[in-house]
DRENMISE-687539 format. One line per field, with one value per residue (C-alpha): chain; x, y, z. Coordinates in steps of 0.2 Angstrom, whole numbers, always signed. Example, Ala and Ser with C-alpha at 12.3 -4.5 7.8 and 13.67 -1.06 7.14 Angstrom:
chaine = [A; A]
X = [+62; +68]
Y = [-22; -5]
Z = [+39; +36]
END
This chain:
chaine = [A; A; A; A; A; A; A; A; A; A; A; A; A; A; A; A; A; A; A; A; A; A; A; A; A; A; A; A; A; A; A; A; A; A; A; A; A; A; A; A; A; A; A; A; A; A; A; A; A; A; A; A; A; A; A; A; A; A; A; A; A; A; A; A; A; A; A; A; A; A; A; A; A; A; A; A; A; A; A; A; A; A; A; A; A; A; A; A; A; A; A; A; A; A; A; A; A; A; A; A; A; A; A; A; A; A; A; A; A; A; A; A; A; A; A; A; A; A; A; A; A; A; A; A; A; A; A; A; A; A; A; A; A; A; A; A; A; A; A; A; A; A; A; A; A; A; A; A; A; A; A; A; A; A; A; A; A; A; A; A; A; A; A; A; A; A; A; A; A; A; A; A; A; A; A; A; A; A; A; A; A; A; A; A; A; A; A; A; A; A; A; A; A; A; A; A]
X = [-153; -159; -142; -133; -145; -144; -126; -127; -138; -128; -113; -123; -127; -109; -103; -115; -114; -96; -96; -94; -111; -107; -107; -126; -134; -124; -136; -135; -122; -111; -94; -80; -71; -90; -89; -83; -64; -52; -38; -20; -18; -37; -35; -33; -23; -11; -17; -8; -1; -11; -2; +9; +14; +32; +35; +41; +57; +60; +61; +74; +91; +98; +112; +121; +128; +127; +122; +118; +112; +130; +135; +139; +124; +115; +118; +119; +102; +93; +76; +65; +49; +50; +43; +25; +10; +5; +19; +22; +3; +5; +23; +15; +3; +13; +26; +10; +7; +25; +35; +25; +22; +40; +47; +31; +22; +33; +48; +58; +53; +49; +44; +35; +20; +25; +22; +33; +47; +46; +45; +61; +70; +66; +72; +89; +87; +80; +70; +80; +75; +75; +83; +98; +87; +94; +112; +108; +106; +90; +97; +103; +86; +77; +90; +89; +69; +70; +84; +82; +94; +100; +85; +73; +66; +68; +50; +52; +34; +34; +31; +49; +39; +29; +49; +54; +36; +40; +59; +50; +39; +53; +62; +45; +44; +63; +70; +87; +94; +98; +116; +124; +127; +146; +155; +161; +177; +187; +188; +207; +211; +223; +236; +240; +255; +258; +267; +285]
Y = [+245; +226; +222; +230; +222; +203; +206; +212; +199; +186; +192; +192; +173; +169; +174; +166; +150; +152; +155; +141; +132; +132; +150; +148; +133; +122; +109; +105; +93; +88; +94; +83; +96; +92; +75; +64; +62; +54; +67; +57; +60; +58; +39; +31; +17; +21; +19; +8; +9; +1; -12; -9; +7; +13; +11; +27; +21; +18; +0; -15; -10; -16; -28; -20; -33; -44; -58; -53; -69; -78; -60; -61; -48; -61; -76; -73; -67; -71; -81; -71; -80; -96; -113; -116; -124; -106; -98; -116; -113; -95; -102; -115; -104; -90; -101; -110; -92; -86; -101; -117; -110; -112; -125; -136; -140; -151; -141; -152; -143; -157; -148; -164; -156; -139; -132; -117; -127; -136; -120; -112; -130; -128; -109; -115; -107; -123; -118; -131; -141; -135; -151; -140; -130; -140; -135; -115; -105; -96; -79; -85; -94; -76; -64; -75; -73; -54; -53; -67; -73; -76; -84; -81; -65; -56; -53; -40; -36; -50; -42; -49; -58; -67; -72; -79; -91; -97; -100; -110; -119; -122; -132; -146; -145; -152; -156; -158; -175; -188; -188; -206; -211; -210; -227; -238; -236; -249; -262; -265; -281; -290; -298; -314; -320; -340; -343; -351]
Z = [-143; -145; -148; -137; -123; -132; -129; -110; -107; -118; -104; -89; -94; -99; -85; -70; -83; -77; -60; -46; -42; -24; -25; -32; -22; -13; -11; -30; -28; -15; -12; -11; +4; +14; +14; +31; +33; +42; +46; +49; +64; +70; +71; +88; +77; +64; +46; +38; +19; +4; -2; -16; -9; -6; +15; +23; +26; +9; +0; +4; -1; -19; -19; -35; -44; -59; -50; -35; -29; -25; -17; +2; +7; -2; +3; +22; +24; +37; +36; +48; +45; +56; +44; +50; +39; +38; +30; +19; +14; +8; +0; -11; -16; -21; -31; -40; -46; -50; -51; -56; -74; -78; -65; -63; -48; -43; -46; -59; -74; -85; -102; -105; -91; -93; -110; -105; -100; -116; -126; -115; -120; -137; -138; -129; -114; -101; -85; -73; -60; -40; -37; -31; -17; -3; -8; -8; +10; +12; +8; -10; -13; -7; -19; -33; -34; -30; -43; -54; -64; -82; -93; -76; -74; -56; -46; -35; -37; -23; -5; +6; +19; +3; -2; +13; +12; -5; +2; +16; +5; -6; +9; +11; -10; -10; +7; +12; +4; +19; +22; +22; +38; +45; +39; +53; +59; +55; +70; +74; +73; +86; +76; +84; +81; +80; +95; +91]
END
């Protein structure tokens, strides 16, 4: 009879053991479903997204192509974010993070100050210079950092609006070579004929 009550009571215990504590005392611990929360729509302003999340509206279309850089959708991009000192500040700050390790602070990639320039030059594969930013539009410059291209990796991990600074920063980093100016036309001169 001992057994048979060990075992019962053995159950008994097995079983409460078992059961939810909220059932038994909820003032034990709190429960995660009684805690304060903000319903979605309870917000007089709209919550917005953590970064790094994927917009409702989905992410920026892909340009498929294998170098979708020099493509027309590429290259006619727009630059919606006007150049300020803000937007070259957050530029230069970004391409000292992403950009500067390969193509130097000052853009020209000199594997002499860059120790990874100088070990891409030495595996064949040469970061170049920016010295040919002026040449490109905005909307190649911004593809071809989303993208990358061959021997530069692609960083779409870059937010867009973080693109378009480095783009901006990239035009006061290297700007716009002076053009020559116009030649003078040449002066007609009268041609004065000895009288006879």
């Amino acid at each position: 009879m001992s057994r048979l009550r060990n075992t019962l009571l053995l159950g008994l215990v097995a079983m409460l053991g078992s059961a939810c504590w909220e059932q038994v005392a909820p003032k034990w611990f709190s429960q995660m479903k009684r805690q304060p929360a903000l319903q979605a729509y309870e917000a007089s302003v709209p919550l917005v997204p953590p970064p790094g999340t994927v917009p409702l509206g989905g992410i920026e279309p892909r340009i498929d192509s294998p170098m979708p850089a020099f493509m027309p959708a590429g290259m006619t991009l727009p630059n919606p974010i006007p150049t300020s000192e803000v937007s070259t500040a957050r530029g230069k700050a970004l391409f000292e993070v992403y950009c500067a390790v390969c193509h130097g602070f000052d853009g020209m990639a000199k594997p002499a100050e860059v120790p990874v320039a100088k070990r891409l030059l030495e595996s064949g594969m040469p970061p170049l210079p920016l010295a040919a930013v002026p040449i490109y539009t905005d909307g190649f410059l911004f593809t071809k950092i989303r993208y990358g291209k061959p021997g530069m990796p692609g960083y779409p991990q870059i937010q867009s609006q973080d693109r378009w600074h480095i783009v901006n920063y990239l035009r006061v980093l290297i700007p716009k070579l002076p053009q020559a100016p116009p030649a003078p036309a040449p002066q007609a001169q009268a041609q004065t004929r000895p009288a006879s």
